[in-house]
C-alpha positions in Angstrom: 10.3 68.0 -63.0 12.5 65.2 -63.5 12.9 63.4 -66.6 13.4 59.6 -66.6 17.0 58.0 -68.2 16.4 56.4 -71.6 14.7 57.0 -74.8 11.6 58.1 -75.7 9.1 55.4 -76.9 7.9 56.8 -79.8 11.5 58.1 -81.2 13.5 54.8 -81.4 13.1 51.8 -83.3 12.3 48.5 -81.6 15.3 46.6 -80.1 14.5 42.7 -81.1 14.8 40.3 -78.5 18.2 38.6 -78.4 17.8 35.5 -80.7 17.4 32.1 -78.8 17.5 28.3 -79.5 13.6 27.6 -79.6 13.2 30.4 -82.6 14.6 28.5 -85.2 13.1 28.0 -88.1 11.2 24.3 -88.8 12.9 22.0 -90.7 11.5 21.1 -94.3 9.7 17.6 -93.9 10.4 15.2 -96.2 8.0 14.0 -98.6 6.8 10.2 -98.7 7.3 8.6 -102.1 3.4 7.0 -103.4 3.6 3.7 -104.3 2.9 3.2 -108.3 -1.0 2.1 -108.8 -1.0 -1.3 -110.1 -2.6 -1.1 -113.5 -5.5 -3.6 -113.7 -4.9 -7.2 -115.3 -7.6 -8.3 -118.0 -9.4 -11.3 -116.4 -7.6 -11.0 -113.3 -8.9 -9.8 -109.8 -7.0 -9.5 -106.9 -7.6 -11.6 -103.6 -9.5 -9.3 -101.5 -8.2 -7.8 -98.9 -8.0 -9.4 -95.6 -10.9 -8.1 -92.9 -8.9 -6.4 -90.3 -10.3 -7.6 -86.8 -12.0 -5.4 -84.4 -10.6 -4.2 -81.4 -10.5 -7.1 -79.1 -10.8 -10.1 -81.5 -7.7 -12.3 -82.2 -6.0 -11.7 -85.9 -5.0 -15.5 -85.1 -7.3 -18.3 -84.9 -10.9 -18.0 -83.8 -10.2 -21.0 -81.7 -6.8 -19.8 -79.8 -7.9 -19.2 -76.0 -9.0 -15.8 -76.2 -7.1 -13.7 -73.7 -8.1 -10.7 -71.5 -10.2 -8.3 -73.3 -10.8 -10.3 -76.5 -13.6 -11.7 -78.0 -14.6 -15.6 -78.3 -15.4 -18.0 -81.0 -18.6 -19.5 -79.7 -17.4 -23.4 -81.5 -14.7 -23.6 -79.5 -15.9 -23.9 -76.5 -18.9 -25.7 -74.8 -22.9 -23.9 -74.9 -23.8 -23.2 -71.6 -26.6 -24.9 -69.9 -30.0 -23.0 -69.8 -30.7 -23.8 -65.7 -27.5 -21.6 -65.3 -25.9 -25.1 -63.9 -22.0 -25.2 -63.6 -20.6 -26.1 -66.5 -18.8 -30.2 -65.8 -14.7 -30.3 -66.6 -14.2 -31.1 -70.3 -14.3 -34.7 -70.7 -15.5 -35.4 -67.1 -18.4 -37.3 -68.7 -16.4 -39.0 -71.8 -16.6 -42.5 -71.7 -12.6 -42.6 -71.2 -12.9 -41.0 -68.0 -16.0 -42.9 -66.7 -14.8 -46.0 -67.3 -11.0 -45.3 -65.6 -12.0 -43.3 -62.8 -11.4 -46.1 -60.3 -7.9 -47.2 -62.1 -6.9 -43.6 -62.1 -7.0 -43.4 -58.3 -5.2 -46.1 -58.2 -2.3 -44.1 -59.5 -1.7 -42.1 -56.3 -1.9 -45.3 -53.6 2.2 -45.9 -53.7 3.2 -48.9 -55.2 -0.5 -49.5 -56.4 0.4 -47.2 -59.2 1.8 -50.1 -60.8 -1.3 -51.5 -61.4 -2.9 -48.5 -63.8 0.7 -48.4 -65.8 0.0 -52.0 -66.6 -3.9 -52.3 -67.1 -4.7 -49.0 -68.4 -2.0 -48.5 -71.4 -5.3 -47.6 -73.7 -6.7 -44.6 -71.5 -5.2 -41.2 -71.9 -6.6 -40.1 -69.1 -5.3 -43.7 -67.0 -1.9 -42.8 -68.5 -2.1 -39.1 -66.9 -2.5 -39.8 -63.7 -0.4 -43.3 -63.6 2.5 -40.8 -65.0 2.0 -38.4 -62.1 1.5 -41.1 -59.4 4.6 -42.6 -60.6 6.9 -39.5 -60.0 5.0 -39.5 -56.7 5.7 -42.9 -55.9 9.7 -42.6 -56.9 9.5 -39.2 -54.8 8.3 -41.0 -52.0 11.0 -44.1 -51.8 13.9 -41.3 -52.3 12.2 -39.5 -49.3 12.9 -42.7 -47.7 16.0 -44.1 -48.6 17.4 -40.3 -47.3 15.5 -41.0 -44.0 17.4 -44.2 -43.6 21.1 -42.5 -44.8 20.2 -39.2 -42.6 19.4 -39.8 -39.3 19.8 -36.7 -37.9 16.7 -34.9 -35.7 16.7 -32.2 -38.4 17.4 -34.0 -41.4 14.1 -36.4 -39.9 12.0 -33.0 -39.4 12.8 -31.9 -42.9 12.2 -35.2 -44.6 9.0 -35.7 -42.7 7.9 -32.6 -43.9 8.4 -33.3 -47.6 6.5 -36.6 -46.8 3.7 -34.6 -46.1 4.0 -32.9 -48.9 3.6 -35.5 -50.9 0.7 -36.8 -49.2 -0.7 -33.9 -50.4 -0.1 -33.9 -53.9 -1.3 -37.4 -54.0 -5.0 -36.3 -52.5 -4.5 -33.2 -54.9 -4.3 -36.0 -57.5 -7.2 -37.9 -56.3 -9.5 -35.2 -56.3 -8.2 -34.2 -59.7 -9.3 -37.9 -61.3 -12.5 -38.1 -59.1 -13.8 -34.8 -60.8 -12.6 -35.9 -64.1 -9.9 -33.9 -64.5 -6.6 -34.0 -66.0 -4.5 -30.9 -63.9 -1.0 -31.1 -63.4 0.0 -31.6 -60.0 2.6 -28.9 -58.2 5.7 -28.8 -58.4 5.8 -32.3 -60.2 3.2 -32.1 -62.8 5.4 -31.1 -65.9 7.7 -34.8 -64.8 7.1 -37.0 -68.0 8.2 -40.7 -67.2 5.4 -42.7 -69.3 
């Protein structure tokens, strides 16, 4: 019979495990002073207290544009129709716009755009476009005036290029005033001149 190296179980106390950094003790937590309760005014009441909005609904303004997720404030923007039509571009049908339409495109026909800047100093909507036909127009004759100075085959092929670019801004714009619209341009809408 051979007996096995070591104590016995039952005649030696427990050896404790060898002490490590996760059995510390927990730290005492500190304790949050309470805030004194404001003893009650005779003949005064407090405002009451603000309704906290819901999740989704804008602490703001109910007529800020609501972003993703939140909720809208139904008089801030137009009722839809009840044939399930599309909804027309606010103020495509204001009397501004109807009326200008046809001075408006004239914005975007080159030198035309002189025309609208003149005529059309009352109309908002005249003055947006005749603003962005103008930065078109100056675009246009600096296109040019660098087409005479650089005569080069690439310099040409560049500058022709940009010249069609701007040929389609300006059909970007007329589309824009035929559907009543006041959208900035590309690249050139943010240009104020007017």
């Amino acid at each position: 019979m051979t007996q096995e190296p070591g104590p016995v179980a039952g005649n030696q106390p427990p050896v404790p495990p060898p002490p490590s950094s996760l059995d510390l003790p927990p730290l005492p937590q500190p304790v949050a002073p309470q805030p004194p309760t404001p003893t009650p005014t005779p003949g005064y009441a407090p405002p009451p207290a603000p309704a906290t909005p819901s999740y989704g609904q804008s602490q703001y303004s109910p007529y800020s544009t609501p972003s993703y997720g939140q909720a809208y404030h139904p008089a801030a923007y137009p009722a839809s129709t009840t044939d399930n039509r599309p909804m027309p571009p606010l103020g495509a049908n204001a009397p501004d716009v109807a009326q200008n339409k046809g001075l408006a495109v004239l914005s975007y026909l080159g030198i035309l755009v002189l025309i609208p800047i003149l005529v059309g100093k009352q109309s908002g909507f005249t003055r947006f476009h005749a603003n962005q036909g103008l930065v078109l127009f100056i675009a246009g004759v600096i296109v040019g005036v660098l087409r005479v100075i650089f005569s080069s085959w690439l310099a040409t092929a560049l500058l022709s290029l940009l010249s069609l670019g701007l040929l389609v801004l300006a059909i970007i714009g007329i589309i824009n005033v035929v559907n009543g619209r006041r959208d900035q341009l590309p690249l050139i809408g943010k240009i104020k001149i007017l």
